[in-house]
N, C-alpha and C positions, 0 to 999 in steps of 0.2 A: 441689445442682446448681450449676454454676461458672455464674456470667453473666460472657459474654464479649463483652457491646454497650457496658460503659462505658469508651469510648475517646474520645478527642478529635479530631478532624482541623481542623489547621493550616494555612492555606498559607501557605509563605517565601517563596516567589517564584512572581510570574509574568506573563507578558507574552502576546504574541498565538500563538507558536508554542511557548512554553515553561513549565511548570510543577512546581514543588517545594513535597511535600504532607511532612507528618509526622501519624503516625497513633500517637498514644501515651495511657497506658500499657495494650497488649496481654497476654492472659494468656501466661506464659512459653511458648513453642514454638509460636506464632501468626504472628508475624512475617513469618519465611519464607514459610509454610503462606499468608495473607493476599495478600504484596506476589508470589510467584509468580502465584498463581492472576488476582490483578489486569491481571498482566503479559499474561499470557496473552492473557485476554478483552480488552483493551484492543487486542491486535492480531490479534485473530480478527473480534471479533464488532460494533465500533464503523461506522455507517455512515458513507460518504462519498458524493461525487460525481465521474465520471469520462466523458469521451470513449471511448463504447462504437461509435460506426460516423462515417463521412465519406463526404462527396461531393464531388470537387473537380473544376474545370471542368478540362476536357482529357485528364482520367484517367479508365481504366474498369478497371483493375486497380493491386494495389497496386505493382507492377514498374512500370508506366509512369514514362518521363521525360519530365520537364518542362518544356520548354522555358523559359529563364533563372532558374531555379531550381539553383543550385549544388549541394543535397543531392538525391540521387534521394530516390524518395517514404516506400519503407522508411524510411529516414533521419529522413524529416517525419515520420512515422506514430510511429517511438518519442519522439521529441521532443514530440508531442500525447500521449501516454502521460503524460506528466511533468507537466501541466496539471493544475492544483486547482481547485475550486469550493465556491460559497458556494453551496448550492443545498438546501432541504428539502423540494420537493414530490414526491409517487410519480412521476408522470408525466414521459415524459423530454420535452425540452426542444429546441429547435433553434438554435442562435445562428450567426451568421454573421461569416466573417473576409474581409476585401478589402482589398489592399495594393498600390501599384503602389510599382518600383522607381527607382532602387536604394536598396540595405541591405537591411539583417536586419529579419525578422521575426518580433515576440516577441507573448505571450500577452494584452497588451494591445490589440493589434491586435485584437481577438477583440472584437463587439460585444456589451456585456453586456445581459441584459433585466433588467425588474423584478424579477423573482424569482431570477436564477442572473450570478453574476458570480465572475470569477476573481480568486483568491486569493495568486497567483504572477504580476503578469504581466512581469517577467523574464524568466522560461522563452522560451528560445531556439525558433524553430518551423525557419526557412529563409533564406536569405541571397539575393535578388532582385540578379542581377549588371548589370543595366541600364537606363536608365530609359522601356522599349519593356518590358520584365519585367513579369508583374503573377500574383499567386496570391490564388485567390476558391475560398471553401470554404463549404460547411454541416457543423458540429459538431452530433450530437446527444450528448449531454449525459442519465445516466441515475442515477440514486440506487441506492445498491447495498451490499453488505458482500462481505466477500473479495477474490475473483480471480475473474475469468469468462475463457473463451478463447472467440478468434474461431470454430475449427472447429468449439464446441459451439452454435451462433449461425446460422441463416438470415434471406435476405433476398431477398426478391422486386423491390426494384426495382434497374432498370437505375441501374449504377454508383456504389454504394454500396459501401462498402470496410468489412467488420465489423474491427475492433479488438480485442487483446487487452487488458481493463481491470481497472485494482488499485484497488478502491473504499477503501480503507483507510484515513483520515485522517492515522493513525499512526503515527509516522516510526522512533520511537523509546521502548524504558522502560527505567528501571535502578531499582532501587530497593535497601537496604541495609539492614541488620538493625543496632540496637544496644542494652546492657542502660541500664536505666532502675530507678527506681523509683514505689513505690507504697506512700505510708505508710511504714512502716518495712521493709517490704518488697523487696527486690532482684530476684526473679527474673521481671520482665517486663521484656518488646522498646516497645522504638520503632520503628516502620519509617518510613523517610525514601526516599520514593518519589518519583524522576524523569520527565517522558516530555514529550517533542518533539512538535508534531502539525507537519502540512502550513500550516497556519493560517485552516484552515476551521471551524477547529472550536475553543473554547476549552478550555484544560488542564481546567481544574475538570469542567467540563459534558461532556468525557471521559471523566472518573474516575467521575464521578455513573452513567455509560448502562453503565458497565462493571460496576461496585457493583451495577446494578439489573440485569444480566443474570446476575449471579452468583446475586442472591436471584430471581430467577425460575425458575431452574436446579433449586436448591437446595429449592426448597418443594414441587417433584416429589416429591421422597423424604418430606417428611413433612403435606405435603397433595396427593396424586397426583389430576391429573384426568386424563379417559379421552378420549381422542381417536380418531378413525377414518383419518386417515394412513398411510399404508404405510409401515414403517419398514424401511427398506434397511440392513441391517449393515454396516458399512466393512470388517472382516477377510473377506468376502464375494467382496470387488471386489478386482481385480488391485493388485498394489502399484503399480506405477506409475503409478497412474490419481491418485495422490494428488501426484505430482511430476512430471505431465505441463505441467509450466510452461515455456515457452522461455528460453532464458539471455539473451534481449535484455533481461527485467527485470531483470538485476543491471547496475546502474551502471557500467559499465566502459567505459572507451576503446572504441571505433566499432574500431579494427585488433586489440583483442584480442577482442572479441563475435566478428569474423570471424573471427580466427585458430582459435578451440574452436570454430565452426561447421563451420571446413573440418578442423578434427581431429575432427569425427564428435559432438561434445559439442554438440549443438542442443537439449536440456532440460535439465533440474535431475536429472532421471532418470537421463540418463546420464553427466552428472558424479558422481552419489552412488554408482554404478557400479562407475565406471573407479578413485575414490580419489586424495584429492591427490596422493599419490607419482605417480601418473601422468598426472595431467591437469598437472602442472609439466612434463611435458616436451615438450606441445603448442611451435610454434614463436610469440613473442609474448607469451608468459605468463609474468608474470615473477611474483614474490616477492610485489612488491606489489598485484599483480591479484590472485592468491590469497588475502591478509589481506582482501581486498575481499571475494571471495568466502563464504571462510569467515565473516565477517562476519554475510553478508546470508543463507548458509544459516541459522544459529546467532538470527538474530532471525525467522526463517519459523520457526523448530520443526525444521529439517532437522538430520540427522546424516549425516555424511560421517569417514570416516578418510585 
């Protein structure tokens, strides 16, 4: 029987958003087989913390204008999207943002508690155009893994605006395969493994939740315990239920989100659809909004032609 646990892991680098690990010497044809599956779990199943609903004085839907508030509220609402947090407890959280103007208002603005504070506070929220201007909000703040959307989400009190939220720490992985040896031995990998987080979370202690959801996965198959959960097949459920995500989450210029919005391309759905040949000939979409795209499909797992 081959044992395949005596490996080493290294790190070369790393700082608060950024991490380079080396994983050596792997049995030959492990490598790949290792640093994908890492890849994967690392941006599936890693928990974060996100801005799942708001309350903001004056507004009782999210279409409402704001009186000296330059971005209408959509605008503010995907800009709180982009909000990171330091945050581990189950229970969500509520913090509060109050600003009077003028200027911009970023994620700092955002009063942190004891246990939840932001991790980006750059992040751009609103631009207050006068000093009569003022924008006062309640964030709740929930700990989570994935994607959640607002339609799947109720709320019973008056003027609460639910959110669509990316709990996902993880920004970014790459990782690379190379030959190594072992003794006099040649035919095992090195894998030299990348990955970006938000900076909520540290690289290593990333890689560790990832590693440990692998072998939790994994000792199914050869220590299976019996559970009473209903387990739902995914080939079951409609395809599109798995790329019912809005295009406001891909990064793009504010006039190219609207231009594929008003070309009919308002999810992930229907851009994997329609196919880049044709979502290039929306009005606004240029070359390099596509490489964005294809991008940020290609790190979700998504295929598009």
């Amino acid at each position: 029987m081959i044992d395949t646990s005596k490996f080493h892991l290294k790190t070369i680098k790393e700082s608060d958003n950024y991490g380079k690990f080396e994983l050596s010497p792997l049995f030959g044809g492990l490598g790949h087989t290792v640093g994908n599956s890492l890849r994967r779990v690392l941006l599936i199943t890693v928990p974060g913390a996100a801005i799942t609903r708001i309350k903001v004085d004056g507004a009782s839907h999210l279409f409402t204008t704001l009186p000296g508030v330059k971005e209408d509220l959509v605008e503010v609402s995907l800009n709180l999207k982009k909000i990171k947090f330091n945050y581990s407890k189950n229970e969500p959280v509520v913090l509060n943002l109050s600003k009077k103007g003028p200027g911009p208002v970023t994620a700092a603005d955002i009063e942190d508690s004891e246990v939840c504070r932001v991790s980006n506070p750059e992040q751009h929220i609103a631009t207050l155009s006068d000093a009569k201007s003022s924008l006062k909000m309640e964030l709740t703040v929930e700990r989570g893994v994935g994607y959640t959307l607002a339609r799947e989400q109720k709320t019973d009190v008056v003027g609460e605006i639910i959110l669509d939220a990316s709990f996902t720490p993880i920004t970014k992985v790459n990782y690379a395969v190379e030959p190594t040896r072992l003794g006099k031995k040649s035919n095992y990998d090195k894998l030299v493994l990348e990955l970006w987080t938000d900076g909520s979370i540290e690289p290593v202690k990333a890689l560790k939740l990832a590693a440990k959801d692998l072998v939790n996965c994994y000792s199914q198959i050869f220590d299976p315990k019996e559970y009473e959960d209903e387990v739902v097949t995914l080939s079951a459920l409609p395809i599109s239920q798995g790329y019912d995500i809005s295009v406001e989450e891909i990064e793009l210029p504010l006039r190219v989100t609207n231009a594929l919005k008003k070309a009919g391309y308002t999810t992930i759905d229907t851009l994997i659809k329609a196919g880049r040949a044709e979502v290039s000939k929306a009005k606004n979409v240029g070359e390099k909004s596509l490489k964005i795209i294809d991008g940020w499909l290609k790190e979700k797992g998504f295929i598009w032609k």
